[in-house]
C-alpha positions as CSV (number, residue, x, y, z in Angstrom):
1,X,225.3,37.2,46.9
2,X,225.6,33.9,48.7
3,X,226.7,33.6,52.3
4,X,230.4,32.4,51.2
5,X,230.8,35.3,49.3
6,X,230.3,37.5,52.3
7,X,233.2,38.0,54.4
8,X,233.9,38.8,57.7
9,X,234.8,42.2,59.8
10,X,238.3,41.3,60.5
11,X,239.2,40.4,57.0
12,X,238.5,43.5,56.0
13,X,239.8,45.4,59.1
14,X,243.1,44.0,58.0
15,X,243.0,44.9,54.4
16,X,242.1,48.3,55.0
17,X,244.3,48.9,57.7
18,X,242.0,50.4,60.0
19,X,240.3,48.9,63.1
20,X,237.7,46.8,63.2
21,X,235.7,49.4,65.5
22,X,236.4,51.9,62.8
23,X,234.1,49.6,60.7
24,X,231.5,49.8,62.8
25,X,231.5,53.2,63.3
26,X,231.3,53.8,59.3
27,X,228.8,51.7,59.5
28,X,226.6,53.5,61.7
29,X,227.5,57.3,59.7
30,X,226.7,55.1,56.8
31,X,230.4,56.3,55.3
32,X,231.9,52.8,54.8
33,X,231.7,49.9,52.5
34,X,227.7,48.0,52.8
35,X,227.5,45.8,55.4
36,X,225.2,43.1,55.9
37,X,224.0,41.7,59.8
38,X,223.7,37.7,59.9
39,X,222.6,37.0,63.3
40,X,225.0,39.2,65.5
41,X,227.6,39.5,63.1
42,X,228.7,42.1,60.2
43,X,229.2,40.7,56.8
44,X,230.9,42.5,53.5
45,X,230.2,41.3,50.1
46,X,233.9,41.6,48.6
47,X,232.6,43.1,45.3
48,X,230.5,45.8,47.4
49,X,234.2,46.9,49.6
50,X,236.0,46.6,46.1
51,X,233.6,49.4,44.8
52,X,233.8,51.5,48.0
53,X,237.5,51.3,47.9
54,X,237.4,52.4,44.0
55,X,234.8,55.3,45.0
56,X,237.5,56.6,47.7
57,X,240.4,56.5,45.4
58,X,238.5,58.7,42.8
């Protein structure tokens, strides 16, 4: 995955519909989509919260 693949928190916040400190706390259960930490930031590989997304609806 290249860095401009990876997206940010808040994208993802949004298209879930859930708060961005929901994402963090899946995060640290290990329940959400994989994350990735550049410096002091959470990244998401789109294809990685596609397949999480899939996996819930199943």
């Amino acid at each position: 995955m290249t860095p401009q693949a990876q997206t940010r928190k808040s994208t993802h916040s949004r298209s879930l519909g859930v708060p961005v400190s929901t994402l963090y706390q899946w995060r640290y259960r290990r329940v959400g989509p994989k994350a990735s930490r550049v410096g002091r930031h959470l990244r998401y590989d789109p294809a990685d919260v596609r397949a999480w997304v899939a996996r819930q609806a199943a």
